[in-house]
Each structure stands twice: as structure tokens, then as C-alpha cells.
N, C-alpha and C positions, 0 to 999 in steps of 0.2 A: 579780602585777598588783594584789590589793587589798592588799599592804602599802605598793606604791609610791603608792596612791591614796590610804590613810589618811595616808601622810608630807605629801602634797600638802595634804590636809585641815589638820594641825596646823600646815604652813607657812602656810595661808591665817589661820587664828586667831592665829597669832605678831605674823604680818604686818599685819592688821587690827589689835592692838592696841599696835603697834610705831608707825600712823602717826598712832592715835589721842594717843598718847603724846608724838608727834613735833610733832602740831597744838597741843594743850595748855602745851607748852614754849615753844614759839613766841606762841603767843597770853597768855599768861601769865607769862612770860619764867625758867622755871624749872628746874634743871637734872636730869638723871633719870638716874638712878645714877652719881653725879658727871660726868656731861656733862652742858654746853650745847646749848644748841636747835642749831646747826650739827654739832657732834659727835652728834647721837645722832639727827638726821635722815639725816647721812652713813651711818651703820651701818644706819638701817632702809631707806632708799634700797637697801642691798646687798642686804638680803634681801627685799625688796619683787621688784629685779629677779631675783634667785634663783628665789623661789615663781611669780611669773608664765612665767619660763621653763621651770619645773620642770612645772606644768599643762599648755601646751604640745606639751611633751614629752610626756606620758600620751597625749594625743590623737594626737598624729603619730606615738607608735609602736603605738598601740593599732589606729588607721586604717591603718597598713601592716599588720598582722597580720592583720586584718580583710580586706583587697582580698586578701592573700595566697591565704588561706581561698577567697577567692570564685574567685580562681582554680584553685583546687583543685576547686569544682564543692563546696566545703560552703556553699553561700548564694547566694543571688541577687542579683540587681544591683537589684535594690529596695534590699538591704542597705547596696550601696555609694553609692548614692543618698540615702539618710536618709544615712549618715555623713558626705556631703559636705555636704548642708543643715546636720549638723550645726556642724561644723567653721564655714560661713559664717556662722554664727550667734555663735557663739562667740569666733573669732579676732580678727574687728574690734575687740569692745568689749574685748577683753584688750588690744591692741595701740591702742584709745583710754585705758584706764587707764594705761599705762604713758606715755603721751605727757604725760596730764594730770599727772600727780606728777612727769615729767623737767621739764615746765614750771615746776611750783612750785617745783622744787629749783633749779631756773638761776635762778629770777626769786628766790631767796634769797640768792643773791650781790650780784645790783638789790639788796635791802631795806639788806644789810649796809653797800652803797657809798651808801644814800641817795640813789639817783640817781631821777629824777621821776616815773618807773613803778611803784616800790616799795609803793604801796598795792595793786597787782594779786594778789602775792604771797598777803597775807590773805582775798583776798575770793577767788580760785582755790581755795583748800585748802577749803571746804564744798563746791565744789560736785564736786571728785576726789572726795570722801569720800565725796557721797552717791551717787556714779555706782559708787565702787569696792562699796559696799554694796550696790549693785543687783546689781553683777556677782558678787558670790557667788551669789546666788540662782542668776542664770544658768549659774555653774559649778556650782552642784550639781545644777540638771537635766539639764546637759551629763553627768556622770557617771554620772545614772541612766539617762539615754537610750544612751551607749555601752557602759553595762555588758548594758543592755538587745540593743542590738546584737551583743553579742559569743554573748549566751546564744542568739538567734535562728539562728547559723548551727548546723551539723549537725555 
């Protein structure tokens, strides 16, 4: 479990400086490890959707092991209760990140066709960026709060 969570971690740091990379190319029109800003958006795109599915995942099988447990009579349904808060707390804004960067990456096809919507593009990527930077915050208390949960039961 903490090896799948540290891999989650380094994919979060990849990923954060994959889109930071990807913004800079774009805005500055420059190309990063011989790709262009559509090539090397495309690739962090993949692992962008990777790592947020991969997080996800830590919780949905961490929270099955967990109700598991409770059904076993090692925890209380208090337990399962914070795990659900947690989860509601958590999944939205991952599943709002993911929405806002599929947005800027379709609305990158707009820029590329020069069609009249195309300045949306530029002005969306600060503000995925500063919401995806919030939500690490919130994934890493999500982490601490489940790992917390998981020590709680018996």
C-alpha cells in the first residue's frame, strides 16, 4: 500500500511538472525535448490522465479494504463514514481537474484551427493550473486522512 502511494506521489510531481512544461511551450511557443507544444501536451495529457486515475484507484481499493474490515467487526461504521466524506471530498475536484485540462486540450485543436474561440485556450490553462495545485494539497490530506483510517480499524 505505501509503495503504491509513493508511486502515486512521484506520478503527481511528474505530472505537475509535465503540464507546467506543457503551459510554458504553449505560451512561449517552444519545443521540449524536441517536441512541440501539441506533441508534448499530447504525452502529458497521457500521463496526466494516468496519475489521476491511478490516485483514484488508491482510494477505491483502499475504501473497499476498509468497509471489508468493517465488515469483519474490525471498525466501526464511524470509519466507514469519514471514508465516504472522504471520498466526496476528494473525487469531485479530481474529476473537476480532469475535465478542466480535457477542456484545454480539445480547445487546443480550436487554437491550432484559428477558429474564434481560440483565445479561451490561453486564458483556461492558469486557471486548471491553479485549481490542479490546490488539489494536490487536497490529495495529500486525502492520504493522510486514509492512511489514518486504515490504522484506526483493529
Amino acid at each position: 500500500m505505501y509503495v503504491f502511494m509513493i508511486i502515486c506521489y512521484l506520478l503527481m510531481l511528474i505530472n505537475t511538472i509535465n503540464l507546467l512544461l506543457s503551459g510554458i511551450s504553449g505560451y512561449f511557443k517552444l519545443s521540449i525535448i524536441g517536441a512541440n507544444h501539441v506533441e508534448f501536451a499530447l504525452f502529458s495529457m497521457m500521463i496526466f490522465i494516468i496519475t489521476e486515475t491511478l490516485v483514484m484507484y488508491f482510494f477505491i481499493a483502499t475504501g473497499k479494504s476498509i468497509k471489508e474490515a468493517i465488515e469483519k467487526n474490525l471498525g466501526s461504521k464511524k470509519i466507514w463514514e469519514k471514508e465516504r466524506g472522504l471520498k466526496m471530498k476528494l473525487f469531485p475536484q479530481i474529476m473537476l481537474t480532469i475535465l478542466l485540462f480535457s477542456v484545454i486540450f480539445i480547445y487546443g485543436g480550436v487554437a491550432d484551427n484559428k477558429l474564434p474561440t481560440a483565445y479561451l485556450h490561453g486564458y483556461l490553462f492558469p486557471i486548471a493550473m491553479i485549481h490542479h495545485i490546490w488539489i494536490l494539497k487536497v490529495k495529500n490530506d486525502s492520504f493522510k486522512d486514509q492512511i489514518e483510517l486504515i490504522r484506526e480499524l483493529n
